[in-house]
C-alpha positions as CSV (number, residue, x, y, z in Angstrom):
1,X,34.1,68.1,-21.8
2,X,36.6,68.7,-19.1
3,X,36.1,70.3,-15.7
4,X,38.5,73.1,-15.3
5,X,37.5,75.1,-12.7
6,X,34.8,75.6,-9.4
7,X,33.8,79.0,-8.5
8,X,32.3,79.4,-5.2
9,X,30.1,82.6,-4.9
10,X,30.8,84.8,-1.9
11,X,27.7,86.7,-2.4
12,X,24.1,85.3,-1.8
13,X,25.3,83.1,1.3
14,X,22.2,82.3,3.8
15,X,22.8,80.7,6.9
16,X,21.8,77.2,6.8
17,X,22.1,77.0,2.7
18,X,24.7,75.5,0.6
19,X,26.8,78.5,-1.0
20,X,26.5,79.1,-5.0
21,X,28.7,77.5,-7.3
22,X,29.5,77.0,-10.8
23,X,31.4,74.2,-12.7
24,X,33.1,75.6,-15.4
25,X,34.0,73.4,-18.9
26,X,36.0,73.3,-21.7
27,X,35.1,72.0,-25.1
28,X,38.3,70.7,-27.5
29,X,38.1,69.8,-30.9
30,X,34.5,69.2,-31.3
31,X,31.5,71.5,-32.6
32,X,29.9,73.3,-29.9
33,X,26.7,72.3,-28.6
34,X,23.2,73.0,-29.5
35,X,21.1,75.7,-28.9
36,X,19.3,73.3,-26.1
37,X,18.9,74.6,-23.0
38,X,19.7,71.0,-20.9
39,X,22.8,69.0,-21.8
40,X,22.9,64.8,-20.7
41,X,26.2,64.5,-18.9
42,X,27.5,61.0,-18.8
43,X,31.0,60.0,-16.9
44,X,31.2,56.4,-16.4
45,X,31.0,55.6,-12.2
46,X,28.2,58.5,-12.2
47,X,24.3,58.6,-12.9
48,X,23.6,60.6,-16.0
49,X,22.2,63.8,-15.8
50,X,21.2,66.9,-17.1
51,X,22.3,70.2,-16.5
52,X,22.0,73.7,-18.3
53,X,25.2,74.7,-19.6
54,X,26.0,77.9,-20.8
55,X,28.4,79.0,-23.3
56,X,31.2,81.6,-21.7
57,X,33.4,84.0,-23.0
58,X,36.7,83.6,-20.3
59,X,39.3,86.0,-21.8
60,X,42.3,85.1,-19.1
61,X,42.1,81.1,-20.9
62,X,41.5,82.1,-24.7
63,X,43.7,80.4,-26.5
64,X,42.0,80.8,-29.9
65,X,42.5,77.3,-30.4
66,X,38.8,76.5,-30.8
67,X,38.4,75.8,-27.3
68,X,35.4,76.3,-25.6
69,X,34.1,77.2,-22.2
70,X,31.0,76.3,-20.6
71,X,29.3,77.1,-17.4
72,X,27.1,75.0,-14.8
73,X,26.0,77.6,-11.8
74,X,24.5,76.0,-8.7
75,X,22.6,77.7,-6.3
């Protein structure tokens, strides 16, 4: 997976809280991922993790190449 893009959310901002956000993924060359709801994510220099990714339909980055997209939102 590769990080693309982060999307801060203008909407939903309290005072005092950390604004929403989402990470959003592509997927090359590879079968898409399960149906489970949390994903491990491993990068090496980082403590694993898991986070629930979603798969997304982004129509300004199709490429119909197989690619992928998938969403992390925070907040």
């Amino acid at each position: 997976m590769e990080l693309i893009d982060v999307r801060v959310s203008t909407s939903g901002n309290l005072a005092g809280k950390r604004q929403p956000f989402s990470l959003l993924f592509t997927l090359r060359h590879v079968p898409p991922l399960d149906d489970r709801l949390l994903h491990q994510l491993a990068e090496p220099g980082f403590e694993e993790c898991e986070l629930l990714l979603s798969r997304q339909y982004v129509p300004e980055l199709d490429r119909r190449d197989g690619t992928m997209f998938y969403e992390a939102v925070f907040g």
